[in-house]
C-alpha positions as CSV (number, residue, x, y, z in Angstrom):
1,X,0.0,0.0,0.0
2,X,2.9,2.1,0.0
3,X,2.4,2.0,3.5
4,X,4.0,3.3,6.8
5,X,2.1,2.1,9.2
6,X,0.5,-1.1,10.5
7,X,-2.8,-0.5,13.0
8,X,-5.8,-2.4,13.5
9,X,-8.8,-1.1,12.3
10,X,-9.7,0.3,16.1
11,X,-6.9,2.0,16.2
12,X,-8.3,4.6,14.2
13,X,-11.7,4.5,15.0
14,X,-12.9,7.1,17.2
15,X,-16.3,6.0,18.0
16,X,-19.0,3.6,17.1
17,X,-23.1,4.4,16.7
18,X,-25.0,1.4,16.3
19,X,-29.2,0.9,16.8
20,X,-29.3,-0.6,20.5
21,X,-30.4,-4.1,18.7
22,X,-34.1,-3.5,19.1
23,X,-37.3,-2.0,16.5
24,X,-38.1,1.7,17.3
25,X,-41.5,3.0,16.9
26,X,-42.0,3.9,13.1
27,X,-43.8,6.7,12.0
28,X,-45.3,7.6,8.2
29,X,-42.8,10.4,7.8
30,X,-39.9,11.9,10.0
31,X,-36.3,11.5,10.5
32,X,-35.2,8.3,8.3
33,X,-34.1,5.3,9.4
34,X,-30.5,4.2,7.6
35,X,-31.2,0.9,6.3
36,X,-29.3,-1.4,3.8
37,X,-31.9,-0.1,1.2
38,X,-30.3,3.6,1.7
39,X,-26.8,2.1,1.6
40,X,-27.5,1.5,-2.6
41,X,-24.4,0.0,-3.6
42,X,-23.2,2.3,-6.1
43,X,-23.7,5.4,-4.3
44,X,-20.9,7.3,-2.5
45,X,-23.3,9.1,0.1
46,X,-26.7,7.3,1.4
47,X,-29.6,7.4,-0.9
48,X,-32.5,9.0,1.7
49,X,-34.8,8.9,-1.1
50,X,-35.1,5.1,-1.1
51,X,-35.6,5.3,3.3
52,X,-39.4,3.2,3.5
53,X,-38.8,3.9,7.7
54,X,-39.4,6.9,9.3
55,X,-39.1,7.9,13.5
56,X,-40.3,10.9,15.4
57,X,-38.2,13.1,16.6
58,X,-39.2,11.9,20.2
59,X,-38.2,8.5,19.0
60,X,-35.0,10.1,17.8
61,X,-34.2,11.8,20.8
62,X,-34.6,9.6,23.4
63,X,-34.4,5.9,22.0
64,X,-31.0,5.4,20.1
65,X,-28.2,4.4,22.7
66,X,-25.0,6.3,21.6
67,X,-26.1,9.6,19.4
68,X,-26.5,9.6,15.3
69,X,-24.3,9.6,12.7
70,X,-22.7,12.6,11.4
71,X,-21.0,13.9,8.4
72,X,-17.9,11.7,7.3
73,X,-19.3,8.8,8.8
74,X,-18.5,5.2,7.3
75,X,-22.1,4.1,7.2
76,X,-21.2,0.1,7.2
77,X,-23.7,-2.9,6.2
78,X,-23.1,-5.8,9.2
79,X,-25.9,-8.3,7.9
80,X,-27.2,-9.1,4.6
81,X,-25.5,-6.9,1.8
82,X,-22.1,-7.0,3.2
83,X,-19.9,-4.5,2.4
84,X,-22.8,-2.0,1.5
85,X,-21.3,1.1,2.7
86,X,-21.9,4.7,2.1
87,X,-20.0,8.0,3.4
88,X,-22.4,10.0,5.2
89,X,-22.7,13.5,3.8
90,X,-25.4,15.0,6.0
91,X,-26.1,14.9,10.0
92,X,-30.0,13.8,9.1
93,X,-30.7,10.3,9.5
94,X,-30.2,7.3,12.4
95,X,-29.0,4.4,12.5
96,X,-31.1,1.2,12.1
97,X,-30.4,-2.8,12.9
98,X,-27.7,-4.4,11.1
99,X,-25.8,-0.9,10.3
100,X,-23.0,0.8,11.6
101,X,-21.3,4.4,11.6
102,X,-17.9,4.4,12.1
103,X,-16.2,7.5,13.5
104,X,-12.5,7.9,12.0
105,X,-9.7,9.5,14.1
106,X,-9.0,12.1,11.7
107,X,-5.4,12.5,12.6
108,X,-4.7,9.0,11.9
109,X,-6.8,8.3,9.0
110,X,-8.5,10.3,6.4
111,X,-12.4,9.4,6.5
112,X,-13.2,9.4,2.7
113,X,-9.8,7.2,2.2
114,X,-11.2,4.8,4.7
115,X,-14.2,4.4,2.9
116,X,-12.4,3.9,-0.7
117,X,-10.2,1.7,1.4
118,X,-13.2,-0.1,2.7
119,X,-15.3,0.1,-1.1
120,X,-11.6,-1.8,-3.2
121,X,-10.1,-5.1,-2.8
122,X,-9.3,-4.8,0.9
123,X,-12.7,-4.4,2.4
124,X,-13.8,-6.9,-0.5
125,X,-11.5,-9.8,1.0
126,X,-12.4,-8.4,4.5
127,X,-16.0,-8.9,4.5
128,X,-15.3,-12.3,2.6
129,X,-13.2,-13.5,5.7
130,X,-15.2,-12.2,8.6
131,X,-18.5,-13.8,7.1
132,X,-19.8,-16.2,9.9
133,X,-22.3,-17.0,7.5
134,X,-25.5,-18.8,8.9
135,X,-29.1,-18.0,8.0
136,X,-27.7,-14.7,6.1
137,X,-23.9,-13.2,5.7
138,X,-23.0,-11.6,8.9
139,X,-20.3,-10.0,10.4
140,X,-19.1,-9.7,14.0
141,X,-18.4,-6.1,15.3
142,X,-15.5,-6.9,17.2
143,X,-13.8,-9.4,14.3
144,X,-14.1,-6.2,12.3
145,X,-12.6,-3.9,14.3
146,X,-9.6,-6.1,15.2
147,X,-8.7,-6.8,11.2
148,X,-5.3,-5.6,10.5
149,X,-4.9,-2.1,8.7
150,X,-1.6,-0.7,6.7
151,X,-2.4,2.8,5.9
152,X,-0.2,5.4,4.2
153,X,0.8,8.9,5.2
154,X,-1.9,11.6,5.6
155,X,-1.1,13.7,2.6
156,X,-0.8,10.5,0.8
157,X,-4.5,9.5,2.1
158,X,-5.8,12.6,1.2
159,X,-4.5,12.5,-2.5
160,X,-5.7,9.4,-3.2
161,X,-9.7,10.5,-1.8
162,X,-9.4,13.7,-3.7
163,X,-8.4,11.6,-7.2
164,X,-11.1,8.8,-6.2
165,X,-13.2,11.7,-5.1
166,X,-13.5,13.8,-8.4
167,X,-14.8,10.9,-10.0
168,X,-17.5,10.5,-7.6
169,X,-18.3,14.1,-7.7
170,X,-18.9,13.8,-11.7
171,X,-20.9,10.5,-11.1
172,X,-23.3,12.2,-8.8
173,X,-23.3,15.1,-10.9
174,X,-24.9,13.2,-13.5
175,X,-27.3,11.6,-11.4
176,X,-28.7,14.9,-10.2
177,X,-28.8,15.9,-13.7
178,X,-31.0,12.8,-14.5
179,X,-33.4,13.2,-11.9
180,X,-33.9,17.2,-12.6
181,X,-34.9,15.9,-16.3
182,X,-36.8,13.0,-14.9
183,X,-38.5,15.0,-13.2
184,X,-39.3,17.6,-15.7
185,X,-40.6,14.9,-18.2
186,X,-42.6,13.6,-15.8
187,X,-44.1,16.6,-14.4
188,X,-44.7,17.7,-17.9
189,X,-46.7,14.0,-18.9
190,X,-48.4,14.3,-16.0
191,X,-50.1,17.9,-16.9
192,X,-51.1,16.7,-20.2
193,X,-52.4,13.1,-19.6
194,X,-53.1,12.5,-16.2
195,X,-54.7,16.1,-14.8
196,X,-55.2,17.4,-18.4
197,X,-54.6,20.7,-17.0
198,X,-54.8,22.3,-20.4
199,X,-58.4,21.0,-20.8
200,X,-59.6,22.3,-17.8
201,X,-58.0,25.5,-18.3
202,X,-59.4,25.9,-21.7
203,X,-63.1,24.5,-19.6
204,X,-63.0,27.5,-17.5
205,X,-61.8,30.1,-20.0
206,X,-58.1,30.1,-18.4
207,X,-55.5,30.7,-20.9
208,X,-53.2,27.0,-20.9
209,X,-49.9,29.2,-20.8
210,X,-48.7,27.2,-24.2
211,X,-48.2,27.9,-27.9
212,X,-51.1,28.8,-29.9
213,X,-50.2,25.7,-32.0
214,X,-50.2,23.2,-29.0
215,X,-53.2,25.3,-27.1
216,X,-54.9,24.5,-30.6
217,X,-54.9,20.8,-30.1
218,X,-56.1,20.3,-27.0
219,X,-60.2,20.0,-26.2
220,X,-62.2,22.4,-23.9
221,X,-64.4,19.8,-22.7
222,X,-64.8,16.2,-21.2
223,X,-66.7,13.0,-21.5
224,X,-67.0,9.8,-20.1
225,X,-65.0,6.4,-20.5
226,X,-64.1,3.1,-18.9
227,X,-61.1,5.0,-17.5
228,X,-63.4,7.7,-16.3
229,X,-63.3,11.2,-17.3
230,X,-61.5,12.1,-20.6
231,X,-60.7,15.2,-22.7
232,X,-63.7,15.3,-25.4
233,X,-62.3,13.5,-29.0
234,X,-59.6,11.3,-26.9
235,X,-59.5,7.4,-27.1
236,X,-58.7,4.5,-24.5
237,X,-57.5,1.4,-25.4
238,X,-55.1,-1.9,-24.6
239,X,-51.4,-1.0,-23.5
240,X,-50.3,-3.1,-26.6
241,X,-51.8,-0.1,-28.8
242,X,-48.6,1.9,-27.7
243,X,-46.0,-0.6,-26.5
244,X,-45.5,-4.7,-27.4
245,X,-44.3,-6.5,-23.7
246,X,-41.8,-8.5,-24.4
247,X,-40.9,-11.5,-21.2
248,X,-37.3,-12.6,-20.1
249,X,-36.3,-16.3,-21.0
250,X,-36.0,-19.3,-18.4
251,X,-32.2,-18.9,-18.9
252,X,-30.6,-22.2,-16.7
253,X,-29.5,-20.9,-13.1
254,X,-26.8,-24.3,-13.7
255,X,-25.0,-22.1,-16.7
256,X,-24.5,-18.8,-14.5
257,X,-20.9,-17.4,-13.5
258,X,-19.5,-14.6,-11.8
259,X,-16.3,-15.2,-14.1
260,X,-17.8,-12.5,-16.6
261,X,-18.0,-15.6,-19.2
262,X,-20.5,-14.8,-21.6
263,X,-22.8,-12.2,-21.6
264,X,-24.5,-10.5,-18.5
265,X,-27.7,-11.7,-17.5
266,X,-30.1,-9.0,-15.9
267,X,-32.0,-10.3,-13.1
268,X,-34.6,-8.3,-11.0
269,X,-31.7,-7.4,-8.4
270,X,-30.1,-6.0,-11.4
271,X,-32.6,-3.1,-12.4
272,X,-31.5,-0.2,-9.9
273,X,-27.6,-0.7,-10.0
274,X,-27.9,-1.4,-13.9
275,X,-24.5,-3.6,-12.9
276,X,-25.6,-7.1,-13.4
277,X,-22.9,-9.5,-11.9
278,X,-24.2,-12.5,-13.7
279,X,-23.0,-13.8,-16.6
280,X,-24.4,-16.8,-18.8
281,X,-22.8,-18.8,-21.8
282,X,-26.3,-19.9,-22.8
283,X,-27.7,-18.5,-25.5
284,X,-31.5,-19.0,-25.2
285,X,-33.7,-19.1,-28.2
286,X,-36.2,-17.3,-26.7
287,X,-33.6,-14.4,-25.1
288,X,-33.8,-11.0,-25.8
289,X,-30.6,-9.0,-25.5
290,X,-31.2,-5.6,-23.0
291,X,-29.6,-2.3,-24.6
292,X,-29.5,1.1,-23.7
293,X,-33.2,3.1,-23.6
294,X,-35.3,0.0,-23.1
295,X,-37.7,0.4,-21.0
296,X,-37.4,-2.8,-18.2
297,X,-39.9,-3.9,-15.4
298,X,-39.0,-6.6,-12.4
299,X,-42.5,-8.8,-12.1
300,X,-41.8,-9.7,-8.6
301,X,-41.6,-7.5,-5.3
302,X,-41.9,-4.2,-6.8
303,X,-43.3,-3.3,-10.1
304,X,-41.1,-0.1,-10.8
305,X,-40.2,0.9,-14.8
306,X,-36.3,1.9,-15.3
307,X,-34.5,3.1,-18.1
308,X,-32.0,0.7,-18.7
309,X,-28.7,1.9,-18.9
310,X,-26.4,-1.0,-18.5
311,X,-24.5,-3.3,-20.7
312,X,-26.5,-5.0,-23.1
313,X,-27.4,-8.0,-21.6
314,X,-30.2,-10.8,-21.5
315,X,-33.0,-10.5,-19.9
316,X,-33.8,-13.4,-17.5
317,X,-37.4,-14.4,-16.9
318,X,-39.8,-12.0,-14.4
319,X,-38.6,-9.3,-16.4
320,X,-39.9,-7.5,-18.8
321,X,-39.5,-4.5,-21.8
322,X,-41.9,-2.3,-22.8
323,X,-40.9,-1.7,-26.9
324,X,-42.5,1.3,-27.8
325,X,-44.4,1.6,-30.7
326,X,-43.6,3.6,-33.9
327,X,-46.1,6.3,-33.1
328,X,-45.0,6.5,-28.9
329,X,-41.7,8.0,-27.7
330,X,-40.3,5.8,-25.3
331,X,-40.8,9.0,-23.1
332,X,-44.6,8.9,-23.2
333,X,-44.9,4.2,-23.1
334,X,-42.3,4.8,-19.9
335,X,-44.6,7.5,-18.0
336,X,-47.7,6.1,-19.1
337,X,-47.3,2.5,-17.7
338,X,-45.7,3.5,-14.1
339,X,-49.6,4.5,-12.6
340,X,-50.5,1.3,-14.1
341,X,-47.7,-0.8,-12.2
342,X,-48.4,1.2,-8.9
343,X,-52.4,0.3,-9.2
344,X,-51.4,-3.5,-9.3
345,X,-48.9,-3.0,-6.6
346,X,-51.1,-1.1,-4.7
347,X,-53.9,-4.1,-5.0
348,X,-51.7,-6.7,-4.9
349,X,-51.9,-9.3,-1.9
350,X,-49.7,-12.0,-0.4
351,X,-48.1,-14.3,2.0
352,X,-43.9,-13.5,1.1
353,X,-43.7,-11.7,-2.7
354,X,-46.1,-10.2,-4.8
355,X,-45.8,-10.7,-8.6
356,X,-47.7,-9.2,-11.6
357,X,-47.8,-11.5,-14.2
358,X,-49.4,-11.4,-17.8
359,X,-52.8,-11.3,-17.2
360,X,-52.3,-7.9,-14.9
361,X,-50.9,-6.9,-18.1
362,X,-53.7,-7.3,-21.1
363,X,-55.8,-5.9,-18.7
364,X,-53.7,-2.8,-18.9
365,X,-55.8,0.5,-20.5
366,X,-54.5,3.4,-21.1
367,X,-55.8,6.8,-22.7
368,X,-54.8,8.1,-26.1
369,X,-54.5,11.4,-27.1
370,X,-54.1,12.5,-31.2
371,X,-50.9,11.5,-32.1
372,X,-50.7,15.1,-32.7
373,X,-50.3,16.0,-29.5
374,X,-48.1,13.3,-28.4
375,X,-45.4,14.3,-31.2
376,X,-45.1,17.6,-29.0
377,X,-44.8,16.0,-26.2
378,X,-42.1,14.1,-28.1
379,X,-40.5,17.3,-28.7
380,X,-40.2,18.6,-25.7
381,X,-39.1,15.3,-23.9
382,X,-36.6,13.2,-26.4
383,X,-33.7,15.4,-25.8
384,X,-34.6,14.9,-21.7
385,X,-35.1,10.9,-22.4
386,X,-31.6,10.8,-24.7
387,X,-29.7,12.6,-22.3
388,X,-30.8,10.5,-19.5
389,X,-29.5,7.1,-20.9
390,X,-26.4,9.1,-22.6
391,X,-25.6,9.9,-18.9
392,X,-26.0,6.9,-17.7
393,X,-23.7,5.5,-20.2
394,X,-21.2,8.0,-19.7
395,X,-21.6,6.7,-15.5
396,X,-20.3,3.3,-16.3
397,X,-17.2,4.6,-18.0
398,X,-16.7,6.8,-14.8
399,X,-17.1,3.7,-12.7
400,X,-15.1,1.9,-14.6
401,X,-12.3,3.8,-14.6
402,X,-12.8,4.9,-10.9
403,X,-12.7,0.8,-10.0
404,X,-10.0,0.3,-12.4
405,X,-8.1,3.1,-9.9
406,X,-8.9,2.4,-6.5
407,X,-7.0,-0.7,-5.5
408,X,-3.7,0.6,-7.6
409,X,-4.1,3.5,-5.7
410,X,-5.0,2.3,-2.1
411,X,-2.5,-1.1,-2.9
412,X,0.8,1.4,-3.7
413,X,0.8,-0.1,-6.9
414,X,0.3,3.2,-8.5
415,X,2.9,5.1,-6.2
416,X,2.1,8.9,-5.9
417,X,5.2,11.2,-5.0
418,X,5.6,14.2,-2.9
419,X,5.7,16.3,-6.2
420,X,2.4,14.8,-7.4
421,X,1.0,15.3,-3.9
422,X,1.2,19.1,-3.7
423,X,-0.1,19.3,-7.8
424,X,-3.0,17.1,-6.6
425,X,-3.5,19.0,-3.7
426,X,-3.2,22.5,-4.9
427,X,-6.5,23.6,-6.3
428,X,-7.7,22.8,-2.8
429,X,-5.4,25.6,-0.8
């Protein structure tokens, strides 16, 4: 590691925060809760936005044994998803079962270098050798703290977060940018096709605040339909007018490898991390191959549409694509099936996982405006939708590279000297 010193890894920890190993009162909303679910896997800082558990600040106060987490905390997975950990970038947020903050001495150990130190090959082989295995992976507090630990000079520790760092800082960049448009499109579908606010406007003699052109194409008036109310002149019909489903093959669980022989094989695990770690030899005559821009569902726990910007890959069976039609952008098919996924979640009922299955499907309606009005909404929304997977591409090359760094960097293999310290360093003086 280029190292200079040899330590154990509670040598440099200052403190620890853990849950005190019982279930707090949850409430709706609130302060989250730091699950493994907000410790995504290939996200730098927590993701709050996927937090499902929520305490009171009562709760918050009083029930949690040793304080919360702060900024700079190594946010550290102990059960489950080993090795799931995040840097904590806020002071919001504490600490459920099965997850651990780690306090870093900071004058023995840089706290985003411990965390890259944690993410490469070290923490990797760590986690592997402290799993006691059982029911689930698991790790022992105490066989984690007493692991051996080489680290590097400070300045050296710090040169090394800052390089691994600005790549991080780009990745996330990205990602903000892909919600921001996300949300735009979204906001913008959902105007025009689910509260038809231009109809109404136009019902009550309010100006619709668009071009004469679009303004021109839209009704003043309602009717009825078997989806309920819809602007005057508009159509419903089967979800295979605008999109044809097409179902992941039975590819043989006996032919998988992690070796990376093959071609990838996206499962439902797959769909948020777009990383699939599966690979499969087989080539199935029914597969389909996943590329960039299809829209993919999982058919089992959650029914949540993605835009798939991973390898191209197969797609294993319980997933699905929804291939837009020649007259639908894939901006318009990907909005306009989510509120039909979250009515079947939403209904859905049973013992361990709920699935949607083909049937839910053709039962699918949807409402259809002119295709005239859809080819604006085209317009406005294909540059957001192109960007989107375009940034998402642009991600894994980021990552990739990033990876490609971290355990040359953190190992010593790549060396950095005093004189590329201080050029590394400099912007930040």
């Amino acid at each position: 590691m280029g190292n200079d010193s040899s330590s154990t890894i509670a040598d440099v920890i200052e403190s620890i925060i853990d849950n005190r190993g019982k279930t707090p009162p949850y409430e709706a909303t609130g302060i989250p809760l730091i699950d493994v679910a907000v410790l995504a896997p290939n996200r730098k800082n927590p993701s709050f936005q996927n937090a499902t558990k929520f305490v009171g600040a009562e709760t918050y106060k009083n029930w949690f044994r040793n304080g919360h987490p702060v900024k700079e905390d190594i946010l550290f997975a102990t059960v489950g998803s080993l090795g799931n950990l995040c840097l904590m970038d806020s002071t919001i947020g504490c600490i459920a079962q099965n997850v651990v903050a780690l306090r870093v001495d900071k004058s023995k150990c840089i706290p985003s270098f411990f965390y890259y130190l944690l993410k490469g090959k070290y923490g990797k082989e760590l986690v592997k050798k402290l799993d006691i295995g059982g029911v689930q992976p698991s790790i022992k507090l105490p066989h984690l703290l007493n692991s051996k630990l080489e680290l590097p000079p400070l300045q050296t520790q710090q040169a090394i977060a800052h390089i691994l760092g600005t790549f991080d800082d780009k990745i996330e960049l990205l990602r903000s940018m892909n919600e921001t448009l996300e949300a735009m499109a979204r906001a913008l579908f959902k105007s025009w096709f689910i509260d038809f606010d231009p109809v109404r406007k136009k019902a009550e003699g309010q100006p619709t605040g668009l071009p004469p052109e679009i303004d021109a194409l839209f009704p003043d008036s309602f009717e009825d339909s078997e989806l309920g109310e819809i602007p005057k002149g508009w159509q419903t019909d089967s979800i295979y007018h605008i999109a044809k489903v097409i179902y992941g093959a039975p590819f043989s669980s006996s032919m998988f490898n992690a070796e990376k022989r093959g071609t990838p094989l996206v499962r439902i695990r797959d769909l948020k991390d777009e990383n699939p770690e599966i690979y499969t030899e087989e080539v199935h005559p029914k597969g389909y191959l996943l590329k960039e821009g299809d829209i993919v569902v999982g058919m089992d726990g959650e029914f949540r549409a993605y835009l798939w910007g991973g390898k191209k890959s197969w797609l294993n069976q319980r997933v699905c694509v929804f291939q837009p039609k020649d007259d639908y952008p894939i901006g318009y098919v990907y909005f306009a099936i989510q509120p039909l996924l979250a009515e079947v979640e939403a209904t859905e009922t049973a013992t361990t996982v709920i699935h949607i299955g083909k049937n839910d499907i053709d039962r699918f309606k949807v409402c259809l405006p002119p295709i005239s009005i859809i080819g604006h909404f085209a317009k406005s929304t294909d540059s957001m939708v192109h960007t989107i997977v375009n940034n998402k591409h642009e991600i894994r090359i980021l990552e990739a590279m990033r990876d490609s760094l971290l355990p040359k960097l953190v190992s010593g293999e790549i060396e950095l000297s005093d004189k590329d310290i201080s050029k590394i360093m400099e912007p930040e003086k």
